[in-house]
C-alpha positions in Angstrom: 80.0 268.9 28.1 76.5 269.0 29.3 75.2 268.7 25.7 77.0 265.8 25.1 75.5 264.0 28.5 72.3 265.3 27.9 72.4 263.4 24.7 73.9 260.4 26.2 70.8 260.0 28.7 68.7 260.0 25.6 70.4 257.1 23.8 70.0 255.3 27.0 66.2 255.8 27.0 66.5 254.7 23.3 67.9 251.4 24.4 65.2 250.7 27.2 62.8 251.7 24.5 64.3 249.0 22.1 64.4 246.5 24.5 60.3 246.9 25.6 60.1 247.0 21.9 61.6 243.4 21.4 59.7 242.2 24.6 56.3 243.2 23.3 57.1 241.2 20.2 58.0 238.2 21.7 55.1 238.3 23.6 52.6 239.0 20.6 54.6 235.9 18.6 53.7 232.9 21.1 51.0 231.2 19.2 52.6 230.9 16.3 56.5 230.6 17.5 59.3 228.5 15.8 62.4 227.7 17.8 65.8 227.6 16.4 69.2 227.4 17.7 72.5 227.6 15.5 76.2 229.0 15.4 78.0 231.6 13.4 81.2 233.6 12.6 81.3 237.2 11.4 84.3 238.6 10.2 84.8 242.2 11.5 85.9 245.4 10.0 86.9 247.5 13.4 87.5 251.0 14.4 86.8 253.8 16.6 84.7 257.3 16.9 86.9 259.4 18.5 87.0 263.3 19.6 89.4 264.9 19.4 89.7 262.3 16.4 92.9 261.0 15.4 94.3 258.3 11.7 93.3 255.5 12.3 92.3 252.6 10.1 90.4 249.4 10.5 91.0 246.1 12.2 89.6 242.9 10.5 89.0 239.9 12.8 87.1 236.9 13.3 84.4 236.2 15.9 82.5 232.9 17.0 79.2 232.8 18.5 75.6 230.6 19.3 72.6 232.2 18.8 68.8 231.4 19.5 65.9 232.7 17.1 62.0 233.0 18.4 60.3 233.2 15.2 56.7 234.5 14.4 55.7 232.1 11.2 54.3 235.3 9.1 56.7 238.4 9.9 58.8 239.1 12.7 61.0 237.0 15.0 63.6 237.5 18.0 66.8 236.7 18.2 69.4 236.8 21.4 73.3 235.3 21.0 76.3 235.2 22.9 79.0 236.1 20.8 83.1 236.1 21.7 83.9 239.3 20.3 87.7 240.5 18.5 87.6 243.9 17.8 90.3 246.9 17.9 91.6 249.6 16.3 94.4 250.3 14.5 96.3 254.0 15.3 98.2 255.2 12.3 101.7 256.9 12.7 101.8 260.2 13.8 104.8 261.8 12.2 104.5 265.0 14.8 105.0 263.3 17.4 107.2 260.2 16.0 104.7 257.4 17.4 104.5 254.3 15.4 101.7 252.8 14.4 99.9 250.5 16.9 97.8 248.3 16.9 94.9 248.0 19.7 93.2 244.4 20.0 90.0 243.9 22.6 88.2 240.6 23.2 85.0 240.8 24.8 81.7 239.0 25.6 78.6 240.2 24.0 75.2 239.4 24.6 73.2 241.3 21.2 69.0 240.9 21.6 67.5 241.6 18.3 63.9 241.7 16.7 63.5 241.1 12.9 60.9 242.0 10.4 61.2 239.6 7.1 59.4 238.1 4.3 59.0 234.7 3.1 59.3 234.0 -0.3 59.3 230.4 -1.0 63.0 229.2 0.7 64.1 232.5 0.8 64.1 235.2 4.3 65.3 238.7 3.5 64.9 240.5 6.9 65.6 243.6 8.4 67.0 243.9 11.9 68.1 245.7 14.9 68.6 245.9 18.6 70.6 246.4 21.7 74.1 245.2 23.2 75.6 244.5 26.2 78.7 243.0 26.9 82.3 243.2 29.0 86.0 243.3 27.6 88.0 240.7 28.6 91.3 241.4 27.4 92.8 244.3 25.5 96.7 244.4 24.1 98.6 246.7 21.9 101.2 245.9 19.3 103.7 248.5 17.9 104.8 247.9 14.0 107.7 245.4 14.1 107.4 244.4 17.4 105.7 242.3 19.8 102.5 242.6 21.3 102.0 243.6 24.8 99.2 243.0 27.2 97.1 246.2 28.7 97.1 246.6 32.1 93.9 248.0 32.9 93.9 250.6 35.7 90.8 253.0 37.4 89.7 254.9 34.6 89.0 251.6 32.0 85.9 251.1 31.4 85.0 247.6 30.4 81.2 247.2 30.6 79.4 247.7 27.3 76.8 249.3 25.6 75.1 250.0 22.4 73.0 249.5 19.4 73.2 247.4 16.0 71.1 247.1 13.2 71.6 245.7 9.4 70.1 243.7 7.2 70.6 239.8 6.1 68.6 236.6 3.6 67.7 233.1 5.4 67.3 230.5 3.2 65.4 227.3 4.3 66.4 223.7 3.8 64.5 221.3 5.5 64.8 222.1 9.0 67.7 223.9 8.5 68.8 227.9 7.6 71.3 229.5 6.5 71.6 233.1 7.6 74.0 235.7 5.9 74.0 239.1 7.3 75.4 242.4 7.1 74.7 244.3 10.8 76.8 247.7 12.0 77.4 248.0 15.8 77.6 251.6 17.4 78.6 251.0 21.2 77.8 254.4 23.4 80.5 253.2 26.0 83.2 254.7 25.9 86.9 252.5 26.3 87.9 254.8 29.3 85.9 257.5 31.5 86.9 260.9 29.3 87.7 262.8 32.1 90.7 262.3 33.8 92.5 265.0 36.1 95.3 265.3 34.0 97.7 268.1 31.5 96.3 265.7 28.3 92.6 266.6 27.7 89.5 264.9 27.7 89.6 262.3 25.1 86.1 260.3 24.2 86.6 256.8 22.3 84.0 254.4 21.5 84.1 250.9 19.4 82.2 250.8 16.3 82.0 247.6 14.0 81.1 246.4 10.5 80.6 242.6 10.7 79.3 240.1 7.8 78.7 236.6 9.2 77.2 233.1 8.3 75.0 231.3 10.2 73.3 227.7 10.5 70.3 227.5 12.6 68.6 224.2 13.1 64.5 224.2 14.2 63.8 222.5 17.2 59.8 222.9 16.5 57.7 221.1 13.7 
């Protein structure tokens, strides 16, 4: 228990760290910045860490979002959006002891700030990226096999503010004063769905959200 908290302070220090990180950038990028804003949709590939872990398999999904990009012209650039997230899980039947399989659905608001490093070559952008997330669920519901789904009543021990880190990689491509971003980014949240310890018979149980999302974006630049 105290190993696994020790180690949980440290990937919060690794966030502040990111975050100064993407700070100092912007900062160093002002002279030569390029503004764009633009939309997206990433379709999802959802599931869970878990311990003690349990079947499971993923949930695909869709999710919207806007974004804004502060670009250096030779390297590197920063990126925040506001995406409305669909992720879940989906629990596989457990023939011990006779549970169907379920499917868990949670919509939440995230907020991802991320720096990139790229090249241009000619029209094209390949990039590398990575960064920090913060968001808060919304809703969450659960659907057994065959039947219909049922909205989660959140009680004490949900937790439903958000943390964690992403990182990937994607290819702009220019035309005129447009882009087209396509990107491949994984999202590790630290959070866990509900506080681990609970006074009960049942165990402590520690869940987090993890994500595989490809998405499309156009960005248009609001600078010269």
């Amino acid at each position: 228990m105290y190993k696994a908290e020790h180690n949980r302070k440290r990937l919060i220090l690794l966030l502040g760290r990111i975050s100064r990180l993407c700070l100092m950038m912007l900062l160093s990028t002002s002279v030569y910045a390029q503004h764009y804003v633009g939309i997206k949709g990433s379709q999802g590939f959802n599931s869970v860490s878990a311990l003690p872990d349990f079947d499971k398999k993923a949930l695909e999904t869709f999710s919207p979002g806007i974004l804004y990009r502060y670009e250096h012209k030779k390297y590197a650039a920063l990126q925040i959006e506001t995406n409305y997230i669909s992720k879940g899980y989906i629990k596989e039947i457990d023939t011990i002891s006779m549970t169907p399989e379920i499917t868990h659905r949670i919509t939440s608001f995230e907020l991802p700030l991320m720096a990139q490093g790229f090249v241009r070559l000619g029209p094209f952008r390949p990039y590398l990226t990575g960064g920090v997330i913060v968001g808060y669920i919304l809703d969450r519901s659960m659907q057994e096999s065959g039947k219909e789904s049922q909205k989660y009543s959140f009680d004490e021990y949900d937790r439903r503010f958000e943390y964690g880190i992403t990182g990937g990689g994607g290819l702009g491509i220019q035309l005129y004063r447009f882009e087209i971003q396509a990107e491949c980014r994984y999202h590790y949240n630290f959070s866990f769905l509900r506080n681990p310890i609970i006074p009960t018979n049942q165990g402590n149980v520690y869940i987090n959200t993890t994500q595989l999302m490809f998405s499309v974006s156009l960005l248009y630049r609001l600078s010269k």
